[in-house]
Each structure stands twice: as C-alpha cells, then as structure tokens.
N, C-alpha and C positions, 0 to 999 in steps of 0.2 A: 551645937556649933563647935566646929573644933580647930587649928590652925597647923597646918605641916610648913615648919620655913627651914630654908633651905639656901645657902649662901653660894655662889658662883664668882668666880672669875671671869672676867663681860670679855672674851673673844671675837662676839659676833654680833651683829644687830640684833636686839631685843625681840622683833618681831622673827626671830628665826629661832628663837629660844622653844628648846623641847620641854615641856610642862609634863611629869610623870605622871602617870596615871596613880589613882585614891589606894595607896595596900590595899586589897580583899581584908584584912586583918582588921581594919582603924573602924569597918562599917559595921555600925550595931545590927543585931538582927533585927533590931525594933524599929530600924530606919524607914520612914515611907517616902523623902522624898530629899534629895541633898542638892544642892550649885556648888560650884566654887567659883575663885575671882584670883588673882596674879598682881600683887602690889609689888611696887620695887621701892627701893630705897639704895642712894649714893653712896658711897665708902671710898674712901681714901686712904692707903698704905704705902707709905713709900716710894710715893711718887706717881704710883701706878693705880689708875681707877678698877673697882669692880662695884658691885649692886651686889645688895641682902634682898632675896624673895620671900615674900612671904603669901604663902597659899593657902585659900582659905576656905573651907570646906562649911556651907551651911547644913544645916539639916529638920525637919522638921520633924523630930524624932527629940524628944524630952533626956536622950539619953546622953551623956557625956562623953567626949570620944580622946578627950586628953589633949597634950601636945605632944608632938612626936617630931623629932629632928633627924633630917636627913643632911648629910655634911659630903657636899659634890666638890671634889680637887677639879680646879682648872688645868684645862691643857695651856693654857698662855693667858697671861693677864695684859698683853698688847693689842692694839684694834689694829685690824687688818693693814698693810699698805696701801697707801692711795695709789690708785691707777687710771690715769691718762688714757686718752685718744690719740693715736696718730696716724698721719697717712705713711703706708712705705709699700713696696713692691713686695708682692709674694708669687712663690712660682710654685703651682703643683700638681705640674706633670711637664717632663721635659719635652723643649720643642725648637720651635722658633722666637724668635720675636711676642709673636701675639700670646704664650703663655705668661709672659709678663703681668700679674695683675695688681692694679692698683686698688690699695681694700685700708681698710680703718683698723686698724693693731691696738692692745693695749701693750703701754708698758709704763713700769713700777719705778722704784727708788732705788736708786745704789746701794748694794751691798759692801760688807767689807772689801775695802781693796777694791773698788769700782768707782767710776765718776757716771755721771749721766751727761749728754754732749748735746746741745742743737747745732744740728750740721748747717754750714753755710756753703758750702762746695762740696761736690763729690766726685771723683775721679774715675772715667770709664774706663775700662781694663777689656783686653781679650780674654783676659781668665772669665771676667761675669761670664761672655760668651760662650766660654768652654764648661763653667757649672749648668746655664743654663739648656744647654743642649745633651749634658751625660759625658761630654767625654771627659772630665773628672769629676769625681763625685761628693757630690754633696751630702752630709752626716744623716739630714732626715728633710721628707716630704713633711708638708711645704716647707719653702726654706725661702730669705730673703736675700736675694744676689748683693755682692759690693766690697771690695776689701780695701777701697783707698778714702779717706774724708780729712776735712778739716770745719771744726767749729768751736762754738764757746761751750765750755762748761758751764752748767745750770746747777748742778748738786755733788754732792763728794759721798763718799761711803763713810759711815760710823767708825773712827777714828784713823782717816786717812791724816798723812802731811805730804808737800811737798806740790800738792794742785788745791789752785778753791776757785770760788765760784767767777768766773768771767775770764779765767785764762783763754786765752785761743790756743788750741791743740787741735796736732794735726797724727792719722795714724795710715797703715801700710800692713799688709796680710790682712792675720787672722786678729779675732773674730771676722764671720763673713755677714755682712749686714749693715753697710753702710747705703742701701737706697729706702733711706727712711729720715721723716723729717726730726727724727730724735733717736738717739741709741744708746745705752748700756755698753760701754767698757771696763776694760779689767786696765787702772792707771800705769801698773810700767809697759803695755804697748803704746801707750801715748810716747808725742814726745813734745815738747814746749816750739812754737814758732817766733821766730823773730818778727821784730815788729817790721824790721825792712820786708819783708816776704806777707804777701797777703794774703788770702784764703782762696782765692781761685788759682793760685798759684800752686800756692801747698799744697791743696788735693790734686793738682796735675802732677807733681812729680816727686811725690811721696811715694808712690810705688814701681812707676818706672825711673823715676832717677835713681833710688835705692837699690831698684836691678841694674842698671846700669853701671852704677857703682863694684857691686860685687862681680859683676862680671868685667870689668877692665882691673879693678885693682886687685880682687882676691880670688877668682875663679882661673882666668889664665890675666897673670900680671904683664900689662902692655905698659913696652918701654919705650924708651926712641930709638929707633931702627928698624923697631917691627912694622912686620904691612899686615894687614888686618883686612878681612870683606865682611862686611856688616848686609843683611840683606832687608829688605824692607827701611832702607835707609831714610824713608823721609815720613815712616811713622814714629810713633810716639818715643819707645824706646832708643828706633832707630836714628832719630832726629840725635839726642843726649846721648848717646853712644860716639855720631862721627865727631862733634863738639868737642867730648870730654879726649877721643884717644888723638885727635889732631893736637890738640894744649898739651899731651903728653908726649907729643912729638914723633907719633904714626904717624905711616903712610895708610890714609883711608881710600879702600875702594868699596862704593855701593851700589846696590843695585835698586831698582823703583821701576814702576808700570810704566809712567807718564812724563811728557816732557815737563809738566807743569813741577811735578814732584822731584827729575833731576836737576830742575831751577835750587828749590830748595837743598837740597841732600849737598850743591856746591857752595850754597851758601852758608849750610851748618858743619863746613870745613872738610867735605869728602874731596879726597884729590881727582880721583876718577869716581864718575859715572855711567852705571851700564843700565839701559832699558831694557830689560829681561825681553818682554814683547818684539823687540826688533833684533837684537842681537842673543848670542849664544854667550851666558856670560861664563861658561867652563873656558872656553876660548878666548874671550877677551882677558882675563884673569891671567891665564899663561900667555899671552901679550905683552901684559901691563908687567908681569912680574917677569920676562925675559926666561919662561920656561920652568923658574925654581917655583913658582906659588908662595900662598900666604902663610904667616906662622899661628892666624888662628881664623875663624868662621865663626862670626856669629850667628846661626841662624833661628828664625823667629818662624819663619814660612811651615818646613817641616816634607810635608808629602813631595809637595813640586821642586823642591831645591834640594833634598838631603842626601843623595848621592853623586848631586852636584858640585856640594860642597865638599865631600870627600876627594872628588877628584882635584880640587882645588887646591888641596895641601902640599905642603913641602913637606918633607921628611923629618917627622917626629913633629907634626902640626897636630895641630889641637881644634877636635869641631868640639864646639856649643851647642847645643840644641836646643832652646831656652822657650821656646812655643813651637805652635803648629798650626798655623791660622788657617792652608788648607788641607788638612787633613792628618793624622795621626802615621809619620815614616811607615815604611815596612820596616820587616827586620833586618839586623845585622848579620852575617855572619861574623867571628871574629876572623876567617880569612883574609874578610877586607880589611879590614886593618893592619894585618900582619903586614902586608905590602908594604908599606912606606911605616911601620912603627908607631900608628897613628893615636892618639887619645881620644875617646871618646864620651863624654861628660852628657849628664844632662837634668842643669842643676835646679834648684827652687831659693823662691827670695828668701823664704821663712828657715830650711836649712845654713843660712849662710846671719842669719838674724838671730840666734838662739836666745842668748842673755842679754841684760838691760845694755850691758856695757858695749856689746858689739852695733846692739839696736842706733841707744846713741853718739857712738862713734860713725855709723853711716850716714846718721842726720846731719849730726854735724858739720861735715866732711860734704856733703853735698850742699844743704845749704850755705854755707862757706863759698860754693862755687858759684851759686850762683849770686849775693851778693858782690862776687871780683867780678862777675860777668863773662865768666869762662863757661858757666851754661845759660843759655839762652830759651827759656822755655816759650813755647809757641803753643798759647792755646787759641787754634782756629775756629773751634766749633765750643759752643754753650747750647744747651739745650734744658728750658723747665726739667723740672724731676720726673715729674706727671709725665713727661714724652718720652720717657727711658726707651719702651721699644722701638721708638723712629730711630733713636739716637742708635740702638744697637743694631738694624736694619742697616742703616748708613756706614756701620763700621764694618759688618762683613763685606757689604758690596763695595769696601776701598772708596769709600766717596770722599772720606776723612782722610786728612793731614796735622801731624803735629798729634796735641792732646785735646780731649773733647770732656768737659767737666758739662755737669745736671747741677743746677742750682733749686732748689727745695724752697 
C-alpha cells in the first residue's frame, strides 16, 4: 500500500476535481490487484481556503511502492461567484414586437467599479424599437433591449466609494440592458436621485429629458426670440422639449396626429398646433412664421417629415434629426442645403454625455427643473415588464402619449 498526496488550491466544487491517473512507474510489477480512495483535508492560509489530497493507492502486492508527492499550483484560490436567476428580455433575431423573449438570465457580483441595481422602473424609448428591429445595431446576438432605469442598489464592486447598498439610482444610454429585473452597471453612469423625484419618474426622463436637454441647450442653443417646430409634439421627448423651450422663452410650433394630442402639445406650452393628417404643416409653418420660418427643427419622425422640415427653415436654420420613428430619411444632397446656408446635425445623447462631469451636470440641470416645475412629466401608460412587447406594439402604432415606463 502506498499513498500519492497531492495539495491544491480548491477553485471548484470537490466533485469536479480531476484525480490523476497511478504513474505507470509507482506500479510494481508484482502487483496483482490495487484501489485507491480520495481523502481531503481543510487548510487555511491567509484568509483563503484550500484542501490537502491525499490518494491512496492499495494494493495486494507485498511490495512497497513509497510515497511520492505531486505538488499542483492552483489557478485561484477563490470559489466561484455566486450567480443568481433573473427574469429580463432577450432578443435573438430581429423583428417585431413578438421577438421579444422573456427567459431566466444569470447574473453575478459586481465587479470593480460596478454596482449591481434592482430596477424599480424602467423607461421605454423608441431607440429599444430601433435595436430591436436592426435599424441600429446591437454589439452581439442575443442581446437585452433597454438604456433608461431607475432603482436601488443591492451590492457595490470590491473597493468602490461614493454608492452603497440602498441608494436609488437612476441611469440614461449605455449599457444596453435595462429590461431586466436586476442589472450590472459600471457606477459613474449612474447618477444619485433625489428624494423629491420618485423612480417612475426618473426612469421616464432620464433619457428623454437628458435629450431634450442637449438638444435645447447644447445642440442648437434656444434663446428667447427663437421659433422652434418640434414635431411629434405630444410624444415623450416631444412633450419636454415644447415645456422646456416655451420657460425659455420660444415661440413653439408643433405638430401631432390627433386632436386629442394637440390638446396636450397646448397644454405643455406649444403656441401653435398643426395636425399633420389634416393640414400641410410646410404651409402652415410659413403662415405662422409670416413667410421667414423657424430658426431650428426638431425632428424625431425622419422619413415622412425630413424634407419637410428643410423646407421649413429660415436662412442659416438648423435641422435636428434626432429619431426616425417612421422610417430612416433619404439622402441628402449637400445642394439642398446650400440653398438657404442650412445646418444639418444629427446628434446622439451619449456623444453629448462623454465624462462624469457633463453626465452630471445634465442630471442636474434637468432634475432641478423639474422639481421648480418648469418640466412636467406625463407618464400616461405603465405597463408590467413581462408585457414589454404589447407596450412596444402600442408605441409604434402611436397609441402612446407622454412617457410609458415597465415596472419589474
């Protein structure tokens, strides 16, 4: 009988542990018949556990076979991370709506410089719309739709400061993967919510307020004097757009499908209202403006309105093209622009968001407004998490007004 031990560093459950096979060299040739057996033993170094093996080789052979030590370096002396269940949406293959699936994820522990979040709100966007369908693209198949939430921290990364566990935090872009009831962030996209501001709030307009934002103050800065056509006026963006540039002392003109929605679009401070469906609002625009036009366009629509909005400009006006809900513009030439001197932009929130500092100076800066109540968020529609795809259904087919948050 003879004993080969052999000391490890315990990386992995015990029953996954590979047992090396007997050397050819250790077996006498006088052996008729041998077992062996896998005993462990505890050790503690530093904080860190591992187990001594010792393997024990019988044999029913009179002959002596020694001890012989085999000395195995660990790859790590830490046990795996714990990893969770959770539900969130994954999409893998683009489409409609019904690609949306709802399916059981793992995920893990925060890493440096990472907090881990349970989402209490989440904020629907027309971007999910536009990853979920290809017209921008998403890094890799499957992939989980969502770039707006708000909820509590559950855990912090190995030597984080500055977040711990029960903040409410609320984030805006990237990472993409906020339709999940738990998610992995990297902490300076967060940013701290006040306590005046509640979490279905914060997930509505953490990312279109923050557009909104850069596009009145830092994309084309609206002053007072300027007239402005904001289109899709009584959606989500559109809503905090005519708000914020009327407190700033524009002249808002917008345009909307329905009369129900130029109810709204006058009450969130547009001065004129045009019903695209009934009127030609290239026309009413040179009406309203006495022939000169506006000194910028917001536009969110894209295909049906964006040479619309060109024509809509005054000289050396500035279009936005900041969505395309239906359909992705033709091209430009730069002829048409040359016509009137015109600008043409067509910006992203996350370009305009780079560093911590710009990040929370927009948070700021919006939450600020809407605690004076200069923005007025309207979230009309809630929808479970679980119903993401009704909820996205409903927002192509314009059935939605305002903001439309999934609660988890």
């Amino acid at each position: 009988m003879g004993f080969l031990n052999l000391r490890l560093g315990y990386h992995q459950p015990i029953q996954h542990l590979l047992v090396p096979t007997l050397p050819t060299h250790l077996a006498s040739p006088h052996s008729h018949h041998q077992t062996s057996t896998l005993f462990s033993q505890s050790v503690s170094h530093n904080n860190k556990s591992s187990y001594s093996y010792c393997y024990k080789i019988n044999s029913s052979s009179s002959s002596t076979l020694g001890t012989q030590k085999l000395v195995v370096r660990a790859l790590s002396t830490q046990a795996p991370s714990p990893v969770d269940m959770i539900k969130a949406f994954r999409v893998h293959e683009l489409g409609g709506p019904e690609v949306l699936k709802w399916e059981d994820v793992e995920i893990g522990e925060p890493k440096e410089g990472e907090i881990r979040v349970r989402n209490k709100a989440i904020g629907l966007n027309f971007i999910d719309v536009y990853f979920r369908k290809g017209v921008y693209k998403a890094a890799t198949l499957p992939f989980t739709p969502g770039m707006e939430a708000c909820g509590v921290v559950t855990a912090v990364g190995p030597g984080l400061t500055g977040r711990q566990v029960g903040d409410l935090v609320a984030y805006a872009g990237t990472p993409m993967g906020s339709y999940a009831e738990e998610q992995i962030l990297p902490a300076d996209k967060v940013v701290p919510v006040p306590d005046s501001v509640s979490p279905v709030i914060a997930a509505s307009i953490m990312l279109k307020g923050m557009t909104a934002h850069f596009l009145l103050r830092r994309c084309f800065k609206v002053e007072p004097g300027h007239t402005i056509l904001v289109h899709a006026a009584a959606g989500g963006v559109g809503s905090l757009l005519c708000q914020w540039a009327n407190a700033l002392g524009a002249t808002v003109i917008g345009t909307v499908s329905t009369e129900e929605k130029a109810a709204q679009a006058k009450d969130d401070g547009a001065h004129h209202v045009i019903i695209y469906k009934e009127d030609d609002f290239v026309a009413r625009v040179n009406e309203i403006t006495s022939g000169n036009g506006v000194d910028v366009v917001y536009d969110s629509v894209g295909k049906d309105t964006f040479q619309g909005s060109l024509a809509c400009l005054k000289l050396r006006g500035y279009m936005v093209s900041f969505g395309q809900s239906s359909g992705t513009p033709d091209p430009v030439p730069l002829s048409a622009l040359a016509a009137k001197s015109l600008f043409l932009t067509r910006p992203s929130l996350m370009q305009y968001n780079v560093t911590r500092d710009e990040l929370l100076g927009a948070a700021g800066e919006l939450f600020a407004n809407v605690a004076s109540g200069v923005l007025r968020v309207r979230v009309n529609h809630t929808y479970p998490l679980s119903q993401a795809p009704q909820a996205h259904a409903d927002l192509e087919d314009r059935k939605t007004t305002g903001s439309v948050v999934l609660i988890p």
